[in-house]
C-alpha positions in Angstrom: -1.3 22.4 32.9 0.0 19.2 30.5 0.5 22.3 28.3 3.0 25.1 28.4 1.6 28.5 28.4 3.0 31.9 27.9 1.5 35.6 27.8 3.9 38.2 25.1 3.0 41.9 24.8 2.8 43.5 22.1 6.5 43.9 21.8 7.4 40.2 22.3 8.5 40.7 25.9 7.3 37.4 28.4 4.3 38.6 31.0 3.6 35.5 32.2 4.2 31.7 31.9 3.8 28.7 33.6 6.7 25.9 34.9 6.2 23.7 31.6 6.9 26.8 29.6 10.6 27.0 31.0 10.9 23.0 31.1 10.1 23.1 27.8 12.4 26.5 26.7 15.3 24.8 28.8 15.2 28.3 30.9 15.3 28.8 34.9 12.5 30.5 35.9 13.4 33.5 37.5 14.9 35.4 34.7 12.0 34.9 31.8 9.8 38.1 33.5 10.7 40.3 31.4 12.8 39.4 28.8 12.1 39.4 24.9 11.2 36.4 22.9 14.0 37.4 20.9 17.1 37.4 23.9 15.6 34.0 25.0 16.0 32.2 21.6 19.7 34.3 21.2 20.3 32.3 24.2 19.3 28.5 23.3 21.1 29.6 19.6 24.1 30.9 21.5 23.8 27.2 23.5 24.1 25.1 20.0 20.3 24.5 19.2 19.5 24.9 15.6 17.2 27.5 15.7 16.4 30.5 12.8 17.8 33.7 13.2 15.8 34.8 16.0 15.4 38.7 14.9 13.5 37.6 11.5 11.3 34.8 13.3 9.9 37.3 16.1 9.6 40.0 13.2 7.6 37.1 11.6 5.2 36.4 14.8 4.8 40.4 15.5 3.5 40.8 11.6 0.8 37.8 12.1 0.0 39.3 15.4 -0.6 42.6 14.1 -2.2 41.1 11.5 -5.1 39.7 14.1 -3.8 35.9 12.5 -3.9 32.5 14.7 -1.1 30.8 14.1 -0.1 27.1 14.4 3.2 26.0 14.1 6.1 23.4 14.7 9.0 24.7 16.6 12.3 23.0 18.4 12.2 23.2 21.8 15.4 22.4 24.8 16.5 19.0 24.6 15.8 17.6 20.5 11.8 18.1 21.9 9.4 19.1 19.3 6.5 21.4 20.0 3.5 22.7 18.5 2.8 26.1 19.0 -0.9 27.7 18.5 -0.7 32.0 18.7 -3.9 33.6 19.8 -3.5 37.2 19.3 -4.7 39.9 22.1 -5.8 43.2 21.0 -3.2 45.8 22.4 -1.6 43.6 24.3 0.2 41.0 22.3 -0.3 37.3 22.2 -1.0 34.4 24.5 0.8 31.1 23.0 0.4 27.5 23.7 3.6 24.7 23.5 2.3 21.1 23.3 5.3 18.5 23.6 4.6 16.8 20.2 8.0 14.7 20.0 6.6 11.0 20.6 4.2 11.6 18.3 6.7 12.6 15.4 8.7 10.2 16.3 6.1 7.7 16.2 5.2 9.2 12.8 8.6 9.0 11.4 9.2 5.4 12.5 5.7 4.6 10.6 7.3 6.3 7.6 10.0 4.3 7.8 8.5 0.9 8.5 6.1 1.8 5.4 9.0 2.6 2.9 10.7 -0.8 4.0 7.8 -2.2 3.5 7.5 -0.8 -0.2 11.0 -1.5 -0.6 10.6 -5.4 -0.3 7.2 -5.6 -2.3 8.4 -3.8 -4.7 11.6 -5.7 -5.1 9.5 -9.3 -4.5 9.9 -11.3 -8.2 6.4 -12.5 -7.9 3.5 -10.2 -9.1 1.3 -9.5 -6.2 -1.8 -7.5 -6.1 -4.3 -6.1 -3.8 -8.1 -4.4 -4.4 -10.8 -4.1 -2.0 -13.4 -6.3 -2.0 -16.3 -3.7 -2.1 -15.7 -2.6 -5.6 -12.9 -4.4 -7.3 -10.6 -1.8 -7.6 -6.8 -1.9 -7.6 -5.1 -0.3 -4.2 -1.5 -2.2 -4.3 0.6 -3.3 -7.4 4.3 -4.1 -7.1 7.0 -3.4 -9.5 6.6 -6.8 -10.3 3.2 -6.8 -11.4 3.6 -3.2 -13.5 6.1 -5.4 -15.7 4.1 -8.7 -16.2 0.9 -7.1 -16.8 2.6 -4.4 -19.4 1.1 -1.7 -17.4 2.1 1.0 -15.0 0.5 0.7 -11.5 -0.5 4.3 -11.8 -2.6 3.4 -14.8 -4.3 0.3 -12.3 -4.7 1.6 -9.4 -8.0 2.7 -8.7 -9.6 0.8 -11.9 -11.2 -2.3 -11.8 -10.1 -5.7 -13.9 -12.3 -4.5 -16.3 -11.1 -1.3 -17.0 -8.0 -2.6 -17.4 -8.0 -5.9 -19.5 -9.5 -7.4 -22.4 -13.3 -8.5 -21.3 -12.8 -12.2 -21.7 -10.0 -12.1 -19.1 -11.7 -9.3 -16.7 -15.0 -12.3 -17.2 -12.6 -14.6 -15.7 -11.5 -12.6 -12.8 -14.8 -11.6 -11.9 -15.9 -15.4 -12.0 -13.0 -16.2 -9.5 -12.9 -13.3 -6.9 -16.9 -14.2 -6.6 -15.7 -17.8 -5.4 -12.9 -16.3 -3.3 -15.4 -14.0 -1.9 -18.0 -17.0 -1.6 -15.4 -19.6 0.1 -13.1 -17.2 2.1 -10.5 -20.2 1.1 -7.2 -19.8 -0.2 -7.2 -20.2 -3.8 -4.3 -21.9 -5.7 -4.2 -22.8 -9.4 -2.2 -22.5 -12.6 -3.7 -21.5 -15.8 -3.5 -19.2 -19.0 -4.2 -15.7 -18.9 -3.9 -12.7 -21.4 -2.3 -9.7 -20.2 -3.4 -6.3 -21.0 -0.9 -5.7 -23.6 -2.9 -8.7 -25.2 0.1 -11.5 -24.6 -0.8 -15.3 -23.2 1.1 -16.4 -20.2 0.7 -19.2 -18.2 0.6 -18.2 -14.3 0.8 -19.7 -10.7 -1.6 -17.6 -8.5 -2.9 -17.5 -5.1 -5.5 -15.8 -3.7 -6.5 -14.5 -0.4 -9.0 -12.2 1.4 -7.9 -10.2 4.3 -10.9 -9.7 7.3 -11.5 -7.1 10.0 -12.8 -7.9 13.7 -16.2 -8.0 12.7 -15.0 -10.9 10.0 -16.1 -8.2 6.9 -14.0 -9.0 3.9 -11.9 -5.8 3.3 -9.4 -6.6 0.3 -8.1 -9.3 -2.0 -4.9 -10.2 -1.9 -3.0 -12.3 -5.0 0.8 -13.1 -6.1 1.1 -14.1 -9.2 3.8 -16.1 -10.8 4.7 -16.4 -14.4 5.2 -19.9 -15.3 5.6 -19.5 -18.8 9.3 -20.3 -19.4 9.0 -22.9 -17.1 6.1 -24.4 -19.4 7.6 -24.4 -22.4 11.0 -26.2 -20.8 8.7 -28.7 -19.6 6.7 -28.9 -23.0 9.2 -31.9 -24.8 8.5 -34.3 -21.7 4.6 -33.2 -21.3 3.9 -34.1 -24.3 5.8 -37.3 -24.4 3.4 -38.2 -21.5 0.5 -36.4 -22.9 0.3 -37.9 -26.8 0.7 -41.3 -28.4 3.9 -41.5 -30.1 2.5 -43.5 -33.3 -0.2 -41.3 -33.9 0.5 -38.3 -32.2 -2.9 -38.2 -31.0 -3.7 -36.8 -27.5 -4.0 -39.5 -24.7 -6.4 -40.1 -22.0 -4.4 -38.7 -19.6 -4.6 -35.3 -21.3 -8.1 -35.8 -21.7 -8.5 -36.3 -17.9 -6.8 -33.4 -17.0 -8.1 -30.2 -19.4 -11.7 -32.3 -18.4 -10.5 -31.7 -14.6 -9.4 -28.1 -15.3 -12.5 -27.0 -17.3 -14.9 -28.5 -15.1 -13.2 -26.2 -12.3 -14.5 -23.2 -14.6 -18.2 -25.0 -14.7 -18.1 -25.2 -11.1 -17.8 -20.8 -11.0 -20.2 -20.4 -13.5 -18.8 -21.2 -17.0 -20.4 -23.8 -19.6 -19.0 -27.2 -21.0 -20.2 -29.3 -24.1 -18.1 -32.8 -24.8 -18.5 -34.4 -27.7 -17.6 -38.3 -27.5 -16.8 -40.1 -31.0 -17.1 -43.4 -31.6 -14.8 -45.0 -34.1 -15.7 -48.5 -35.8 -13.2 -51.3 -36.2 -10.8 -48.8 -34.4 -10.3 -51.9 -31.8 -8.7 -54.0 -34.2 -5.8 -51.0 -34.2 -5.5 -51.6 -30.3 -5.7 -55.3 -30.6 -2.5 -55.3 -33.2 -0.4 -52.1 -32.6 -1.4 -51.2 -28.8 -4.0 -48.4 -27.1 
């Protein structure tokens, strides 16, 4: 048998067992018939294995016995081994136990654990917002530490809701315009633009925005960091607008024109609606001619 097997009576003495059972109890094999459950684990204790006391854990396994209870537990075994141990009871005669060698498998567990909270550790510590829902429904399964602080909001409050549930509708609108496009492209998606947070603040952000795919090329989640540009904006301001309005006038150039046309066309292009309203100024040529465009 893979697994190791033993047969107690009813007072806990060893019947019968198989060669895994004393690999796995660290014992030799000719002197288990016989002896208690309780001398053998005296034994590995005695031997420097951290074990309970070993009169209250066989009082423990007689009472579920007694009590006609299958039991499934996690015990030590010889040699820093882990095994799980399932008790069938026998009427009148005791109990028949199985040892299955789970060690890999908690060890695989326990290096998963650990990879995970490293993992946590660095998205939670990364200065950019990042985010991740499923695609399905919308719905928020990731938010960093950064993210809980620009948005306002703590991720328990976001996780599991939907951008709608959780900012104002103009900005959730906007959100649902652009994942449909992510969704629609499967393309990256960069851009910088004005948002407003759920505690109802405007901030201007860097994003991008990704969608993560199984083997059968099904979208499973969204992915997006977010970076607040705002500061940045605002220390650029003084030389934007020196490049962005006439100094006579003070009147916006065509540059600027070109680019909020560029930027709110990219919203027409995902669904949105744009009017332009072009004025024509008489004699407003002679002003060019004499004192420049």
């Amino acid at each position: 048998m893979a697994h190791c097997l033993c047969l107690y009576d009813a007072e806990g003495r060893i019947i019968v067992f198989n060669r895994r059972y004393c690999e796995f109890m660290g014992e030799d094999e000719n002197g288990l018939l016989g002896r208690s459950l309780v001398e053998v684990l005296r034994r590995r204790a005695a031997a420097g294995e951290i074990l309970p006391d070993p009169e209250k854990y066989v009082a423990s396994i007689l009472a579920s016995v007694r009590a006609g209870e299958i039991a499934s537990v996690e015990v030590p075994g010889a040699n820093n081994r882990i095994l799980r141990v399932v008790r069938h009871p026998i009427e009148a005669a005791g109990w028949v136990a199985t040892f299955e060698d789970i060690t890999e498998q908690r060890r695989a567990e326990q290096e998963r654990d650990r990879n995970r909270a490293f993992l946590d550790l660095i998205i939670n510590n990364v200065p950019s917002a990042i985010f991740v829902k499923r695609a399905e429904d919308r719905r928020y399964v990731l938010v960093n530490g950064a993210g809980k602080r620009f948005w306002g909001i703590s991720r328990e409050a976001m996780i599991g809701k939907t951008a709608e549930e959780v900012f104002p509708a103009e900005e959730a609108s906007r959100i649902e315009v652009r994942d449909n496009e992510l969704l629609r492209s499967s393309q990256p998606i960069f851009d910088e633009r004005e948002i407003v947070t759920a505690a109802g603040e405007a901030r201007m952000i860097f994003s991008r925005r990704i969608t993560f795919r199984d083997r059968r090329d099904q979208t499973l989640y969204i992915l997006g960091v977010v970076d607040d540009v705002t500061e940045r904006k605002l220390a650029e301001a003084p030389i934007a607008r020196l490049a962005h309005y006439d100094p006579l006038t003070e009147v916006p150039n065509r540059t600027l024109f070109r680019e909020q046309l560029m930027r709110e066309l990219s919203f027409v292009r995902r669904g949105a609606k744009l009017a332009v309203l072009y004025l024509d100024i008489d004699y407003f040529k002679n002003i060019n001619d004499t004192l420049g465009h």
